[in-house]
C-alpha positions as CSV (number, residue, x, y, z in Angstrom):
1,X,23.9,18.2,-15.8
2,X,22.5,18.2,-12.4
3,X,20.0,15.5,-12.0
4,X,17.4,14.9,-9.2
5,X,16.3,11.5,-8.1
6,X,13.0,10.6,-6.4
7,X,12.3,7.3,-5.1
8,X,10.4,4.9,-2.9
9,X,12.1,2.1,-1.3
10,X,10.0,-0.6,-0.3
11,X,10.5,-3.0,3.0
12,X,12.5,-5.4,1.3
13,X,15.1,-4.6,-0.9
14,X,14.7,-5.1,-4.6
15,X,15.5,-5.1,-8.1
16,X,14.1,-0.9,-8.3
17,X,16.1,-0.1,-5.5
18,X,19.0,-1.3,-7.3
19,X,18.6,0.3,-10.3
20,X,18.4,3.5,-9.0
21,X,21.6,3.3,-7.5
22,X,23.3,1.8,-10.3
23,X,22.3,4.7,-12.7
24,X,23.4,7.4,-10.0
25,X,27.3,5.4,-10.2
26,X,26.9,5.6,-14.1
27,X,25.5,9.4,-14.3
28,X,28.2,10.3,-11.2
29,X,31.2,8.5,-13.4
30,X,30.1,10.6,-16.4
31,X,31.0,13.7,-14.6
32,X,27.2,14.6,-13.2
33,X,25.7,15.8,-10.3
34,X,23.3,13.4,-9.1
35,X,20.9,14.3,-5.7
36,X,18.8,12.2,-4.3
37,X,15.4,12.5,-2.6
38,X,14.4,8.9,-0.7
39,X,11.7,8.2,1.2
40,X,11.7,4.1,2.8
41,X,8.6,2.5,4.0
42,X,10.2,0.7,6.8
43,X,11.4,4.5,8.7
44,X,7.7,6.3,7.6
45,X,5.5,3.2,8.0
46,X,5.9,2.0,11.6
47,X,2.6,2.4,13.6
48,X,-1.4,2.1,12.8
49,X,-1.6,5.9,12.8
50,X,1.7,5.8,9.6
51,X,-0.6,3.4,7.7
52,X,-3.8,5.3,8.2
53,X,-2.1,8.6,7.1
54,X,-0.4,6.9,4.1
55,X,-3.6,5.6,3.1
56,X,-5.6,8.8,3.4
57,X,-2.6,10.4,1.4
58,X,-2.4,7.7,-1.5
59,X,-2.7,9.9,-4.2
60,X,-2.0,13.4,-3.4
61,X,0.3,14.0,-0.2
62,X,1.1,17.6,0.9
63,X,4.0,16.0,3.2
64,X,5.3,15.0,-0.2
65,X,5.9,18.7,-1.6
66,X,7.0,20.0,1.7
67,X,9.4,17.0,1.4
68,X,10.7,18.1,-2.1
69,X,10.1,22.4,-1.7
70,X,12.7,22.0,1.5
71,X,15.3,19.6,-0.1
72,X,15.1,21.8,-3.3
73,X,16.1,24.9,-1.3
74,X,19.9,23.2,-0.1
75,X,20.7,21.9,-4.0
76,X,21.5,23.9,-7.0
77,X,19.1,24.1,-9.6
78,X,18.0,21.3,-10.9
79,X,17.9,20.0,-15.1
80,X,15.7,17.2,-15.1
81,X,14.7,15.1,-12.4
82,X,14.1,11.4,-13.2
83,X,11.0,9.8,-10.7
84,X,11.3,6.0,-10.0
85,X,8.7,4.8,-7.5
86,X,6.2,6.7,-6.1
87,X,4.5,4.1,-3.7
88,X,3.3,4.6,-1.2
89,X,4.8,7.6,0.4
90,X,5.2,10.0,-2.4
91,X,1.8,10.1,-4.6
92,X,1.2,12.4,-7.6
93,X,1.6,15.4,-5.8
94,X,5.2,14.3,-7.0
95,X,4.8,15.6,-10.5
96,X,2.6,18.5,-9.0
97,X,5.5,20.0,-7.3
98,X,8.2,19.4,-10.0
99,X,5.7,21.2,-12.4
100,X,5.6,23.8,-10.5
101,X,9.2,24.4,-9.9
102,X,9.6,24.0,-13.6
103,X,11.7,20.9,-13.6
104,X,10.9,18.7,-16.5
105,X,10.6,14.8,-15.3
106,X,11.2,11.4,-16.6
107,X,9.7,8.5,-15.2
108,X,10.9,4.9,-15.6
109,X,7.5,2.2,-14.9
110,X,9.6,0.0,-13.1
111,X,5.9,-1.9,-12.5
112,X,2.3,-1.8,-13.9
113,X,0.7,-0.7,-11.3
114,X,-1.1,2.0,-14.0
115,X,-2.4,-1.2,-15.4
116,X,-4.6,-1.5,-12.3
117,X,-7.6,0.2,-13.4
118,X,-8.2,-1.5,-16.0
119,X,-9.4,-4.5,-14.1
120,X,-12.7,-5.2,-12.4
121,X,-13.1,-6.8,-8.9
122,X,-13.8,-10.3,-10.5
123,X,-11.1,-10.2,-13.1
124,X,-8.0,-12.7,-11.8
125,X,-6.3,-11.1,-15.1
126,X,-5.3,-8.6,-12.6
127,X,-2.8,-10.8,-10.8
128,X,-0.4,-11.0,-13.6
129,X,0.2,-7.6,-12.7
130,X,1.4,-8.0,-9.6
131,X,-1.1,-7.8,-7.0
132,X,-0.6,-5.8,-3.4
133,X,-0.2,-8.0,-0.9
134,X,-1.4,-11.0,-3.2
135,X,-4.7,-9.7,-3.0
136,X,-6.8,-8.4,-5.9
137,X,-9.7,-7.0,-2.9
138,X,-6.6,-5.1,-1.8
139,X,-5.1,-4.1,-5.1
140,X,-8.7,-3.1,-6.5
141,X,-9.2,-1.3,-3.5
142,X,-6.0,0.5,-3.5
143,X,-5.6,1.3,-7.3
144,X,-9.3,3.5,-6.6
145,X,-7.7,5.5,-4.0
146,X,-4.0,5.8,-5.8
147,X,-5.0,7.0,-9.2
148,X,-7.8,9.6,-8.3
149,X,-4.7,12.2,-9.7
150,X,-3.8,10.0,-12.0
151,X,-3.9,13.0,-14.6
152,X,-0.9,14.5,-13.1
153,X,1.0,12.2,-15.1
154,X,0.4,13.9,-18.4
155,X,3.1,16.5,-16.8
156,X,5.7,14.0,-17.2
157,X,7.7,14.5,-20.6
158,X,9.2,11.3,-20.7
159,X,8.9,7.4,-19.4
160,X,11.0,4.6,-19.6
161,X,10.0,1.0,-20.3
162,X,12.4,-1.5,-19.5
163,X,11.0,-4.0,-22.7
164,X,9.0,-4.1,-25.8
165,X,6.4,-6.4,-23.9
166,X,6.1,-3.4,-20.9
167,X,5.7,-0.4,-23.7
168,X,2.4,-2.4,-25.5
169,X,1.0,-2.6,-21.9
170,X,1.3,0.7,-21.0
171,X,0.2,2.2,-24.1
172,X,-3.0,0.4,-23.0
173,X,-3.4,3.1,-19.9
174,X,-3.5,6.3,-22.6
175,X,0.3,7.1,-22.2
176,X,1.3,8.2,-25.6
177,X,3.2,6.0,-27.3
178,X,5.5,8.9,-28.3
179,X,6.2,9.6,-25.0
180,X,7.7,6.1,-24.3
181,X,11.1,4.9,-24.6
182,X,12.5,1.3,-23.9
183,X,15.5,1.6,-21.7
184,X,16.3,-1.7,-20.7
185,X,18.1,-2.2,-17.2
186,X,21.9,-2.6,-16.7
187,X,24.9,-3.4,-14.9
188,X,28.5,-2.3,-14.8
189,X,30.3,-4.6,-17.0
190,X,32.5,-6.9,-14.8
191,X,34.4,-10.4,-15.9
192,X,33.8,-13.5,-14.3
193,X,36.0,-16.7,-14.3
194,X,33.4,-18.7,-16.0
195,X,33.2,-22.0,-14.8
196,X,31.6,-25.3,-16.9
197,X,28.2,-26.2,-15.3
198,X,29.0,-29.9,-14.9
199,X,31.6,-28.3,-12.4
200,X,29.2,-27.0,-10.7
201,X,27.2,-28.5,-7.1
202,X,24.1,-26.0,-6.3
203,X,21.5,-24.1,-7.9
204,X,19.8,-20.6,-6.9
205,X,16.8,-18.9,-6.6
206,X,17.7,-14.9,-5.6
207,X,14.2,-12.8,-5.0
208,X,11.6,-11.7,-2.9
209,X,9.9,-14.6,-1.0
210,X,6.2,-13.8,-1.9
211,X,4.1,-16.4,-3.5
212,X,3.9,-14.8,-7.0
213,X,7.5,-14.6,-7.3
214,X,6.9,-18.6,-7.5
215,X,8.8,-19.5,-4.6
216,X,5.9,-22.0,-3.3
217,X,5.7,-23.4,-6.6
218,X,9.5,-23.7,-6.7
219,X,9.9,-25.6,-3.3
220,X,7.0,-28.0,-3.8
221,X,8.7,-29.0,-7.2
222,X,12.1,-29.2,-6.3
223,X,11.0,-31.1,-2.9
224,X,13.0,-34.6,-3.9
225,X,15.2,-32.6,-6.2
226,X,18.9,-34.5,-5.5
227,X,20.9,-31.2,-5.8
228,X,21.3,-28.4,-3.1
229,X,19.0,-25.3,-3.4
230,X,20.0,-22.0,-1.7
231,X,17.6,-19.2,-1.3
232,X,18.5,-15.9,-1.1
233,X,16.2,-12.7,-0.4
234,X,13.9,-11.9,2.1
235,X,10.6,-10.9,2.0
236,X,6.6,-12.0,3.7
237,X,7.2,-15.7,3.2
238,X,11.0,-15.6,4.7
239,X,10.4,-16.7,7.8
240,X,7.4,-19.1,7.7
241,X,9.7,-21.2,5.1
242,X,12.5,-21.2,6.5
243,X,10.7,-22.5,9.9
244,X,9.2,-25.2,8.4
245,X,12.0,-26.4,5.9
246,X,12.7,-29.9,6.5
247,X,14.6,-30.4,3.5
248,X,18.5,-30.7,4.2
249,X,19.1,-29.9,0.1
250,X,17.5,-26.4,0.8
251,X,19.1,-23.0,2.7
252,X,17.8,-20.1,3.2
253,X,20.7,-17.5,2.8
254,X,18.6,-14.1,3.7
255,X,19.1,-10.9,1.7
256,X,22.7,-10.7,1.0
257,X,24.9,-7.7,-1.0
258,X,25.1,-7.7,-4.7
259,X,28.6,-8.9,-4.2
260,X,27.5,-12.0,-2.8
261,X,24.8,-12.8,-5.1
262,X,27.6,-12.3,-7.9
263,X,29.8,-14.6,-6.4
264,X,27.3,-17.6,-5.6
265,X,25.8,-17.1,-9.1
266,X,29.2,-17.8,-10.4
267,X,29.8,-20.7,-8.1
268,X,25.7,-22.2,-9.4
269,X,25.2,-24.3,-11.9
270,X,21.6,-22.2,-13.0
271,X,19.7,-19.7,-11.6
272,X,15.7,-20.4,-11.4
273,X,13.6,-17.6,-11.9
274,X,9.7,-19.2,-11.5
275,X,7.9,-15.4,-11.1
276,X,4.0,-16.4,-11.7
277,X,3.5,-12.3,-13.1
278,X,4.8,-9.9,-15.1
279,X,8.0,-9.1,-14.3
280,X,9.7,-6.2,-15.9
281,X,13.2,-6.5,-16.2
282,X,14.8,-8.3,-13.0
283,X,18.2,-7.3,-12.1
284,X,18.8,-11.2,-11.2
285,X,18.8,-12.2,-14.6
286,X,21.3,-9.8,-15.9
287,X,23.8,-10.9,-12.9
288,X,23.4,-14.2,-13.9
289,X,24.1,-13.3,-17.6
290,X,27.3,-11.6,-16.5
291,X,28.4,-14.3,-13.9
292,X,28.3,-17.2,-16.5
293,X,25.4,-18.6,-14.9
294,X,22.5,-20.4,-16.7
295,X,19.3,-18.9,-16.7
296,X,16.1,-21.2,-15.8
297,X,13.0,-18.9,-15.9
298,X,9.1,-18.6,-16.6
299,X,8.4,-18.2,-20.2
300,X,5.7,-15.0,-19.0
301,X,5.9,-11.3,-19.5
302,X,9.0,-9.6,-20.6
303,X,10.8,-12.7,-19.4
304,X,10.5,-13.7,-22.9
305,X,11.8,-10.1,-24.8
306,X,14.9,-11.0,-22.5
307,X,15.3,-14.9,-23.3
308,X,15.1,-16.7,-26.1
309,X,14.9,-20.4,-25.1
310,X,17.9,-22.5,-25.7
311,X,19.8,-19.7,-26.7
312,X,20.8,-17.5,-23.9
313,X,18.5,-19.0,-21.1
314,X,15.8,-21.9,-20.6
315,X,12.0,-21.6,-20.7
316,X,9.4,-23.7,-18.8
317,X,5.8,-22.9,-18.7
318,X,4.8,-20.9,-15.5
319,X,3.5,-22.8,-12.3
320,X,4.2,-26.1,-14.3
321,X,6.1,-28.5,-12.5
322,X,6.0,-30.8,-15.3
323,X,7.5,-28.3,-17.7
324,X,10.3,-27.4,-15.1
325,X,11.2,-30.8,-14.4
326,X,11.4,-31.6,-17.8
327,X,13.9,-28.7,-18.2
328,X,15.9,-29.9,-15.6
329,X,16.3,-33.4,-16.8
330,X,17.4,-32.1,-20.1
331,X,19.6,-29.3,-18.6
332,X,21.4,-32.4,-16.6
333,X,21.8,-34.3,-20.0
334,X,23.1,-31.9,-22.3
335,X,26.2,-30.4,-20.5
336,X,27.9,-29.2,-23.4
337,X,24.9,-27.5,-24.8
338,X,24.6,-25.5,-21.3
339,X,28.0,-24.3,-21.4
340,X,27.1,-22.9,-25.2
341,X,24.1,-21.4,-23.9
342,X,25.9,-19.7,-20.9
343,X,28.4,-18.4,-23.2
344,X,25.6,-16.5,-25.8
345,X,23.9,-15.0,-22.5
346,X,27.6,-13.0,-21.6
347,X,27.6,-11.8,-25.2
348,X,24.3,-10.9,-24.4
349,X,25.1,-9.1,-21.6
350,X,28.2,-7.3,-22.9
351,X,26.3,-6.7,-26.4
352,X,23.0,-4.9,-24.6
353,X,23.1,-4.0,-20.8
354,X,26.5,-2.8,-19.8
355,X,26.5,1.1,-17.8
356,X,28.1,2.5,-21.4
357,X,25.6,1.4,-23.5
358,X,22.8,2.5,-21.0
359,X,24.4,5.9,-20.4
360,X,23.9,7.4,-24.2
361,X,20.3,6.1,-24.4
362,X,19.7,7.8,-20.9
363,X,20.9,10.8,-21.8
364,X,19.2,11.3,-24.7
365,X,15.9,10.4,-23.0
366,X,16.7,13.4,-20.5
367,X,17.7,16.0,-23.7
368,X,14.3,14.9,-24.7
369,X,12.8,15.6,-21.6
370,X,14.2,19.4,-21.2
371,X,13.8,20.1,-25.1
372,X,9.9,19.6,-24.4
């Protein structure tokens, strides 16, 4: 099968960014052709004139056929193409072109940005959804101008959810529920010497620094916290926190390789996730799974279609540092109970998200796709 992959990449690396690379490995190792049609915000969006045009273009972008029409020419002809993200650069005009070239399309919501519309100006609902810029003036502003094409998306035969919790909001937008599957994310399966947490001397936080990822709220709880925090990821906040960190328990590591974040998350005695939205499915939590690493998160979103609390992971109440520390005190007095915990979240892992299991379920969803 030859398969065409669209995508956005942002100006910080993230979880979508690694997803589509880890399902080009999987489709590659299963004997496909995969090509790939990127587009990155930080080589496009450099000067005032870049964001003007980008702006003016926001839902339909001629650049963006051009784009696809000329790769399309040097490739062979193409079965399906699966789109991931779409903004800024790309727009609708995505589907537009596909449609046109008769390439049936998947789409994986890797965010709920369709969700946008349905808020007013004055409803702070909207922030759960993961505001632009932390701004609902900006996200209300923007979602206007994105979705003026938003009909273009009844061209797509197929999209992926990555949990129960993300399908029920979508359906909310008038995306036929038939049209949806749940594909959660995955990983390639890998083994870990899994260490006992009481063996362990740090804890992690590995994400975007933006304040509704939580990292604020994270810092100003753990602020007399008597164990060593490292930070990794970059992101809008990087550099102002890391200027003003006075705390000697607390490092800022910078983005660093999937390779490294596996190896510290092996090395830390939990991983804190405190996102104050709704996440989808973060790649962070399934590395910690298969590291052997405890999971500490916010009990919001599909957080909780992934964990069940004080099973495979730990669930405080978001932006409550009273919940959080109450976590942590228990997490420091029940050792064995961690370690039991840890254990259930790698059977997890090997039971639902390994690149085998993913594989059938994707390619059904693209036999789907080119049957319709």
């Amino acid at each position: 099968m030859n398969i065409l992959q669209i995508h956005n990449k942002y100006l910080f690396d993230g979880g979508e960014d690694q997803v589509v690379e880890e399902e080009k490995k999987m489709l590659l190792k299963n004997g496909h052709n995969v090509y790939q049609i990127l587009r990155h915000n930080k080589k496009e969006i450099v000067t005032i004139k870049d964001r003007i045009s980008t702006l003016l273009n926001l839902s339909y972008s001629k650049k963006s056929k051009d784009i696809i029409n000329k790769e399309l020419k040097k490739i062979p002809k193409i079965d399906v193409a699966h789109v991931h993200n779409i903004f800024p650069l790309w727009s609708y005009s995505v589907f537009d072109v596909l449609n046109e070239n008769k390439i049936p399309i998947v789409m994986t919501l890797h965010n709920y940005r369709l969700m946008w519309p349905k808020f007013n100006l004055l409803d702070k609902n909207l922030i759960k959804y993961g505001c632009f810029k932390d701004s609902i003036f900006k996200t209300f502003f923007i979602s206007r101008l994105m979705n003026r094409k938003k009909v273009l998306l009844n061209i797509v035969k197929k999209f992926i959810t990555l949990s129960k919790f993300a399908k029920d909001k979508f359906i909310q937008t008038d995306i036929s529920a038939k049209k949806i599957t749940i594909k959660q994310n995955f990983l390639k399966k890998k083994y870990f010497n899994i260490k006992k947490i009481q063996d362990k001397n740090f804890v992690m936080y590995a994400s975007r620094l933006e304040k509704l990822k939580g990292i604020n709220f994270l810092l100003n709880t753990l602020n007399n916290y008597d164990t060593q925090l490292k930070i990794f990821g970059d992101g809008p906040l990087f550099s102002k926190l890391k200027k003003n960190n006075l705390n000697k328990n607390i490092f800022f590591c910078g983005h660093q390789p999937t390779e490294i974040i596996d190896s510290e998350l092996n090395k830390s005695k939990f991983l804190i996730f405190p996102t104050e939205y709704y996440e989808n499915m973060p790649m962070t939590i399934l590395q910690a799974f298969r590291s052997g690493t405890l999971v500490v998160a916010s009990n919001i979103g599909s957080v909780k279609n992934i964990i069940k609390d004080g099973y495979n992971g730990i669930l405080f109440n978001p932006k409550d540092s009273k919940s959080l520390q109450n976590k942590l005190n228990w997490i420091s007095k029940n050792n064995d109970a961690c370690n039991k915990i840890v254990l259930n979240a790698f059977n997890d892992f090997i039971r639902n998200y390994t690149d085998d299991l993913n594989y059938d379920l994707l390619i059904n969803i693209y036999n789907e796709a080119i049957k319709k």
